[in-house]
N, CA, C and O atoms as a CHARMM CRD file, in Angstrom:
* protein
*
  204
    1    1 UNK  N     32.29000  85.65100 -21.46900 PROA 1      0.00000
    2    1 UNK  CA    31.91200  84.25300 -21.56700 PROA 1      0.00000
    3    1 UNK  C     31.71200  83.63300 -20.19600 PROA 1      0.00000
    4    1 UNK  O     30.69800  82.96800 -19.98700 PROA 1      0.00000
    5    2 UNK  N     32.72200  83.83400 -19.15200 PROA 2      0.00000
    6    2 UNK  CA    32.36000  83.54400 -18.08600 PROA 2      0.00000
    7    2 UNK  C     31.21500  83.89900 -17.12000 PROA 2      0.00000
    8    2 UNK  O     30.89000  83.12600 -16.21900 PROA 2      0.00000
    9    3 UNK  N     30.52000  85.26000 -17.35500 PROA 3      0.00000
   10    3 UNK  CA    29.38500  85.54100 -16.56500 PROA 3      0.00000
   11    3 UNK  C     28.00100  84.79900 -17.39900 PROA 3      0.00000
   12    3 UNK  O     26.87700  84.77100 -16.89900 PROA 3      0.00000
   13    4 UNK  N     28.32200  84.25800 -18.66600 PROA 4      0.00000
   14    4 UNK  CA    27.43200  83.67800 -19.18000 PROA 4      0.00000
   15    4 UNK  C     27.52700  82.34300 -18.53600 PROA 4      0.00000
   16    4 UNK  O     26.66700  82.01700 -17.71800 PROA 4      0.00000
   17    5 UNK  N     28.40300  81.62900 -18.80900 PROA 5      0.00000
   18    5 UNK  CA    28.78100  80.43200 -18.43800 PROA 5      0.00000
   19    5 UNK  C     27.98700  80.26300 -16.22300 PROA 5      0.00000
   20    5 UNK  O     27.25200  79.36600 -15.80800 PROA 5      0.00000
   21    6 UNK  N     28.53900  81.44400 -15.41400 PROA 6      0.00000
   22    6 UNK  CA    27.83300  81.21600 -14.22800 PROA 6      0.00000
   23    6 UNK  C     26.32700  81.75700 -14.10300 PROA 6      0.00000
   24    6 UNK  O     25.64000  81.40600 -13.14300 PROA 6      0.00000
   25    7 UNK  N     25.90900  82.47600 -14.93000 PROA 7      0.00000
   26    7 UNK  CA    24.45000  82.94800 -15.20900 PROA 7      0.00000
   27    7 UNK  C     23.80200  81.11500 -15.51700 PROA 7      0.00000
   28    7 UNK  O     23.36200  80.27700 -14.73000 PROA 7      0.00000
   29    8 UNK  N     23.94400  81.10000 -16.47200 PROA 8      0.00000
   30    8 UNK  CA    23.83300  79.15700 -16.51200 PROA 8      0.00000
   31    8 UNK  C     23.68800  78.58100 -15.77400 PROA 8      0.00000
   32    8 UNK  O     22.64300  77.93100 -15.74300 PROA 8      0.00000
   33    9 UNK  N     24.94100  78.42700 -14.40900 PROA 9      0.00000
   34    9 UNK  CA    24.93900  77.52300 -13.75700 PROA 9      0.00000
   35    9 UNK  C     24.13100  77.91500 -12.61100 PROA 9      0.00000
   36    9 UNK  O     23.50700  77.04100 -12.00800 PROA 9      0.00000
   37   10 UNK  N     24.07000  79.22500 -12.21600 PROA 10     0.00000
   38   10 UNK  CA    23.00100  79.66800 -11.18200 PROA 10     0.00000
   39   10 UNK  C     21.24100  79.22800 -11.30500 PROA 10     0.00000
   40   10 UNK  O     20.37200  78.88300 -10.50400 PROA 10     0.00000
   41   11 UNK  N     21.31400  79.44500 -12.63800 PROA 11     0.00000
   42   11 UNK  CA    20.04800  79.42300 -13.02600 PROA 11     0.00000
   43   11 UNK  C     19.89200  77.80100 -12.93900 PROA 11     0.00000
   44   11 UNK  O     18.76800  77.44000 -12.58900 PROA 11     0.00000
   45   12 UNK  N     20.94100  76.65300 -13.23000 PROA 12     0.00000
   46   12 UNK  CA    20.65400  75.26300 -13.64900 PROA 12     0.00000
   47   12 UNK  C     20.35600  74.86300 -11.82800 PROA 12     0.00000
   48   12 UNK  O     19.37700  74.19200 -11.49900 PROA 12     0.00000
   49   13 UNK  N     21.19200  75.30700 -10.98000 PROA 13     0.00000
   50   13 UNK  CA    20.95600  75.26400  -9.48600 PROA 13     0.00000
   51   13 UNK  C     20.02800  75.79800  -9.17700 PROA 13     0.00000
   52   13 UNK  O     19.48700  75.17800  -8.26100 PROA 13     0.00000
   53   14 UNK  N     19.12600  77.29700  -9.65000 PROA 14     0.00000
   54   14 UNK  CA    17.92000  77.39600  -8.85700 PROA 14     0.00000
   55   14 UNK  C     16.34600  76.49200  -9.40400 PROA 14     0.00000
   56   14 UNK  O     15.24500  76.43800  -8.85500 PROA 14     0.00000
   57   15 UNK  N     16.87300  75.84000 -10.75800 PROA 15     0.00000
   58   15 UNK  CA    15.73400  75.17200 -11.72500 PROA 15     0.00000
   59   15 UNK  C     16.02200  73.75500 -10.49600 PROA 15     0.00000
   60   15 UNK  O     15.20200  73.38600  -9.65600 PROA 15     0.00000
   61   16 UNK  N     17.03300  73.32700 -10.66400 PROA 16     0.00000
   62   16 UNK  CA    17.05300  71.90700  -9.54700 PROA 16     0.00000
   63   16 UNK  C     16.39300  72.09500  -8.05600 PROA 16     0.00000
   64   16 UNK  O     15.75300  71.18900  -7.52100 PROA 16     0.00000
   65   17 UNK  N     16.57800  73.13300  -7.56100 PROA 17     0.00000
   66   17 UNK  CA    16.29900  73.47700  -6.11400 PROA 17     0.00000
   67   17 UNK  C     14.96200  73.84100  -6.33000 PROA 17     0.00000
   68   17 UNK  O     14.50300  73.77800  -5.19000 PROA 17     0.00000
   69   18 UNK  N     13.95500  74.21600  -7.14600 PROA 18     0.00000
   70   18 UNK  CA    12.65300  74.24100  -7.17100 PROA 18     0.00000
   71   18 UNK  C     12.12900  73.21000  -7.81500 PROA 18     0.00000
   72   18 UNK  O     10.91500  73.41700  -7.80000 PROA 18     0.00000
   73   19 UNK  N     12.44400  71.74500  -8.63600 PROA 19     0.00000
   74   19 UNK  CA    11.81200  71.35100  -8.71000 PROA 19     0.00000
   75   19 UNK  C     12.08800  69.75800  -7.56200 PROA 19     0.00000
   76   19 UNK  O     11.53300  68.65900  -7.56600 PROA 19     0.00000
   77   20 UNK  N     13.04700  70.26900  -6.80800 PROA 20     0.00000
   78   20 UNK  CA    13.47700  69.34600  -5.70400 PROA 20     0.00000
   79   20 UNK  C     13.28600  70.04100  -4.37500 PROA 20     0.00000
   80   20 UNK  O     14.31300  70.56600  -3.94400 PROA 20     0.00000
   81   21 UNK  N     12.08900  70.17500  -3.54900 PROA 21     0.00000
   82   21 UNK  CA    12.31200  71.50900  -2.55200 PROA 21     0.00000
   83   21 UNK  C     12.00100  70.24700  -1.34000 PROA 21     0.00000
   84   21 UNK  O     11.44900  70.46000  -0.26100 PROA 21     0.00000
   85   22 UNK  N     12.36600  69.27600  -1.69100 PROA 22     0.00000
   86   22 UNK  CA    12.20600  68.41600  -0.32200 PROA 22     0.00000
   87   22 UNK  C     13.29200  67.99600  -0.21000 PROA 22     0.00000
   88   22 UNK  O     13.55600  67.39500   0.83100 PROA 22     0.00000
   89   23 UNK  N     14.18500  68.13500  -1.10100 PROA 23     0.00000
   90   23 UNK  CA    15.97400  67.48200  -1.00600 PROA 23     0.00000
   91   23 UNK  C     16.63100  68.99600  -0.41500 PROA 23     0.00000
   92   23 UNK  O     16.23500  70.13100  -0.67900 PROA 23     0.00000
   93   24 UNK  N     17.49300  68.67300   0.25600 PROA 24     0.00000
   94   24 UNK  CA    18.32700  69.89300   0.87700 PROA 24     0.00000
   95   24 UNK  C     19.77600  69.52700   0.33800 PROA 24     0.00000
   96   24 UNK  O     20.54100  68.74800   0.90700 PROA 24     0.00000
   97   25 UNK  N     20.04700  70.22700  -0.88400 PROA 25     0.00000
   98   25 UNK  CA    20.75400  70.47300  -2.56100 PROA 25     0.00000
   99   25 UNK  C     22.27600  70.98600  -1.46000 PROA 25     0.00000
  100   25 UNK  O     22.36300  72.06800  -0.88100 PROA 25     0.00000
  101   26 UNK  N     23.13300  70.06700  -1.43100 PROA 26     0.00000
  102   26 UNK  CA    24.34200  70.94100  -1.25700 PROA 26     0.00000
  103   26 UNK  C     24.95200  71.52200  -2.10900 PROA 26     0.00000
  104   26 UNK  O     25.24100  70.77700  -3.04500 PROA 26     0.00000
  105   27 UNK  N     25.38700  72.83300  -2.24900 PROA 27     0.00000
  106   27 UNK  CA    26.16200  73.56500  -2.76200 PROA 27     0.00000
  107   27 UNK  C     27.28100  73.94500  -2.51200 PROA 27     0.00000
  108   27 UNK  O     27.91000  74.62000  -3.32700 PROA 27     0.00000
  109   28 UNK  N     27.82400  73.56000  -1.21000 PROA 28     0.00000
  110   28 UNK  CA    29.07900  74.02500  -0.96700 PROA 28     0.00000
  111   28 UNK  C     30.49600  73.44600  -1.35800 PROA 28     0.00000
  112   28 UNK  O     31.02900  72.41500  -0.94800 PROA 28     0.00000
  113   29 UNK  N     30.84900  74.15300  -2.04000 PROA 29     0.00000
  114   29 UNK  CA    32.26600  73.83700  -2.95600 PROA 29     0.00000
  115   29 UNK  C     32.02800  73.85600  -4.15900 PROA 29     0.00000
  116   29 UNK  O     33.05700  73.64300  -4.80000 PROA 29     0.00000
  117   30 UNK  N     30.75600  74.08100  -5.05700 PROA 30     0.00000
  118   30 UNK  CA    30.23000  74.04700  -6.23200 PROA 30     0.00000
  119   30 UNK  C     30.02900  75.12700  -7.05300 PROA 30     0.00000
  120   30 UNK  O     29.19900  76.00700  -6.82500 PROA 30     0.00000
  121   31 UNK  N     30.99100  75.07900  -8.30100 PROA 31     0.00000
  122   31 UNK  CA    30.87200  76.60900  -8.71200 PROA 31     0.00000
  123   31 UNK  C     31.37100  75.84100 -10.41900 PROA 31     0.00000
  124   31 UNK  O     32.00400  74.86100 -10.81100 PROA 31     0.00000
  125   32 UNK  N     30.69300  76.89700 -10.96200 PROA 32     0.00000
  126   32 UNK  CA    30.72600  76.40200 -12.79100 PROA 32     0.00000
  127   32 UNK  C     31.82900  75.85500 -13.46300 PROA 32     0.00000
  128   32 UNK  O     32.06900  75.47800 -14.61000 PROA 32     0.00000
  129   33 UNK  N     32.47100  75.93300 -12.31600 PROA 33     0.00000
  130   33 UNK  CA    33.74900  75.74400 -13.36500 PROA 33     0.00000
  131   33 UNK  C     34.85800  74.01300 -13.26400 PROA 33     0.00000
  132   33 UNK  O     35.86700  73.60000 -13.83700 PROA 33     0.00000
  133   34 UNK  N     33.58400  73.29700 -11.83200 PROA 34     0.00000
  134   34 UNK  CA    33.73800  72.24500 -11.47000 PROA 34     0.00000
  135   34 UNK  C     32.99500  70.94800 -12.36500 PROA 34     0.00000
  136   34 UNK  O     31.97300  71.16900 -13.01400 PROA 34     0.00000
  137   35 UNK  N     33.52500  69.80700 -12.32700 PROA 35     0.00000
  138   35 UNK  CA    32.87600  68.78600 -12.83500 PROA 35     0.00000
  139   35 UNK  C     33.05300  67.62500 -12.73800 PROA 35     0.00000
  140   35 UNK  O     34.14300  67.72500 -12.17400 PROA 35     0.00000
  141   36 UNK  N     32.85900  66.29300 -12.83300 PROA 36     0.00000
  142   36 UNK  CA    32.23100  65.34300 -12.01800 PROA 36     0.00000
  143   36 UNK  C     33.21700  64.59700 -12.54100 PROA 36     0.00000
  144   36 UNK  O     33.38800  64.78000 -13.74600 PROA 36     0.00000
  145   37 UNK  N     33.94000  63.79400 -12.00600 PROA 37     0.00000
  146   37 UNK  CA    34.98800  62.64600 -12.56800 PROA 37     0.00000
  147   37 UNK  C     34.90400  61.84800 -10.99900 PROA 37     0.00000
  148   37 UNK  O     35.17400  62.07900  -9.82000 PROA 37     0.00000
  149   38 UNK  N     34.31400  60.71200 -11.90300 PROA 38     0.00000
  150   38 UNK  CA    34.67700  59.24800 -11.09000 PROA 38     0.00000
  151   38 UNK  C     33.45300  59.37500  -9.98100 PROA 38     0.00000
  152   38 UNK  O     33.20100  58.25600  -9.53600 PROA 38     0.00000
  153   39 UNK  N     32.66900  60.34300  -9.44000 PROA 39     0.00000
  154   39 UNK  CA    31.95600  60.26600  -8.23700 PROA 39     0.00000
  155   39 UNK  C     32.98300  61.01400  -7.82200 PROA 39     0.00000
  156   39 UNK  O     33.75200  60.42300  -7.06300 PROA 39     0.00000
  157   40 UNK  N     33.27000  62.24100  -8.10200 PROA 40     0.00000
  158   40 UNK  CA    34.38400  62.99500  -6.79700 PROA 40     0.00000
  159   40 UNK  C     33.56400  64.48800  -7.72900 PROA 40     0.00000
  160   40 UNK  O     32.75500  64.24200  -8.62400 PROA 40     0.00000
  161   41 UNK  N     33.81100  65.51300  -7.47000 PROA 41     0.00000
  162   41 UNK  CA    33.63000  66.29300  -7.72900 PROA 41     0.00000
  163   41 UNK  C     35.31800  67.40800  -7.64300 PROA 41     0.00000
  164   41 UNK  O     35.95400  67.79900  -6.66500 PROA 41     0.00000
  165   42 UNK  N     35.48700  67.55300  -8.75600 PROA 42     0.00000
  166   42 UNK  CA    36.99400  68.43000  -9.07000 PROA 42     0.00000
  167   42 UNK  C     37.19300  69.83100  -9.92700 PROA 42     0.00000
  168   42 UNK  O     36.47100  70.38000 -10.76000 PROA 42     0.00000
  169   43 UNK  N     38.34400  70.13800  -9.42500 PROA 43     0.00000
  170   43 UNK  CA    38.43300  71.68900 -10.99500 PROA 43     0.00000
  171   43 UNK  C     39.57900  70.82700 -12.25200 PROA 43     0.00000
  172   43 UNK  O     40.58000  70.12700 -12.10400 PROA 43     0.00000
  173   44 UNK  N     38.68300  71.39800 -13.68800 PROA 44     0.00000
  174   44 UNK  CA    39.41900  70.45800 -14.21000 PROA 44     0.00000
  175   44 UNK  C     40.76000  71.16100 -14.39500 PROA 44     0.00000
  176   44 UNK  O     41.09300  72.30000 -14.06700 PROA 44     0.00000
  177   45 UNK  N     41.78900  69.70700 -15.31100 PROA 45     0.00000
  178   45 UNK  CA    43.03400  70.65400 -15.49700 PROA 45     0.00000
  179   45 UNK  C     43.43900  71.52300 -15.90500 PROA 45     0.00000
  180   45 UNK  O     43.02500  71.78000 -17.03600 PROA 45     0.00000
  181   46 UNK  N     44.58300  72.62200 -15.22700 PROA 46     0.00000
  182   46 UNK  CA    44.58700  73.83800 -16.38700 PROA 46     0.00000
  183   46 UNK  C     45.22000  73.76400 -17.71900 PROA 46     0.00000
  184   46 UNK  O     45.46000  74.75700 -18.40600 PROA 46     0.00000
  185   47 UNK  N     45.48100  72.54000 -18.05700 PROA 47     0.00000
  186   47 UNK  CA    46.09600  72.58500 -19.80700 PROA 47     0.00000
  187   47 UNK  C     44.07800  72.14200 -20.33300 PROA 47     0.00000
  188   47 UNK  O     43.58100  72.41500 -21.42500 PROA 47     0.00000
  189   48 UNK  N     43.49500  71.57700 -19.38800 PROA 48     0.00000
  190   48 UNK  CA    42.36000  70.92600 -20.27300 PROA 48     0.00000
  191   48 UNK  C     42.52300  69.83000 -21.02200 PROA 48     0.00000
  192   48 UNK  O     41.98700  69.65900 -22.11700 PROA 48     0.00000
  193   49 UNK  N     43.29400  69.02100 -20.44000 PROA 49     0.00000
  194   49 UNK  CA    43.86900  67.60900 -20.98200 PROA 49     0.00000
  195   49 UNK  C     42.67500  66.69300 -20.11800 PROA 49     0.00000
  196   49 UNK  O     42.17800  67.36500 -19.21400 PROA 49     0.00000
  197   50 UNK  N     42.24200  65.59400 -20.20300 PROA 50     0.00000
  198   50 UNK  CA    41.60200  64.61200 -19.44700 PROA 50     0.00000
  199   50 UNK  C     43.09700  63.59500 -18.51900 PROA 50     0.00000
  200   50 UNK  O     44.21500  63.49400 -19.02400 PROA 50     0.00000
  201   51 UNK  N     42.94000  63.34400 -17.96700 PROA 51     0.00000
  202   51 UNK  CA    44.09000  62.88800 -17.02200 PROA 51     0.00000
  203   51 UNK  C     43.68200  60.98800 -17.04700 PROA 51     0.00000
  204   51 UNK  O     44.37300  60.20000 -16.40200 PROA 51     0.00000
């Protein structure tokens, strides 16, 4: 499930980076398993509770 899950997210990052090739797309610290709360970018919790 997980190589599906980053097959996904590789692919959702190289679909953004080609149809944005004048924005210079940071990626660093960004990996599938991160997600967006508040304008911060985090790993969520490990029970999977919302905080």
């Amino acid at each position: 499930m997980l190589n599906a899950t980053k097959a996904n997210f590789d692919n959702t990052v190289a679909k953004i980076k080609c149809l944005n090739p004048d924005v210079e797309l940071v990626t660093e610290y960004m990996n599938e398993m991160k997600e967006v709360k508040d304008d911060v970018l985090v790993s969520p919790s490990p029970d999977g509770d919302d905080v």
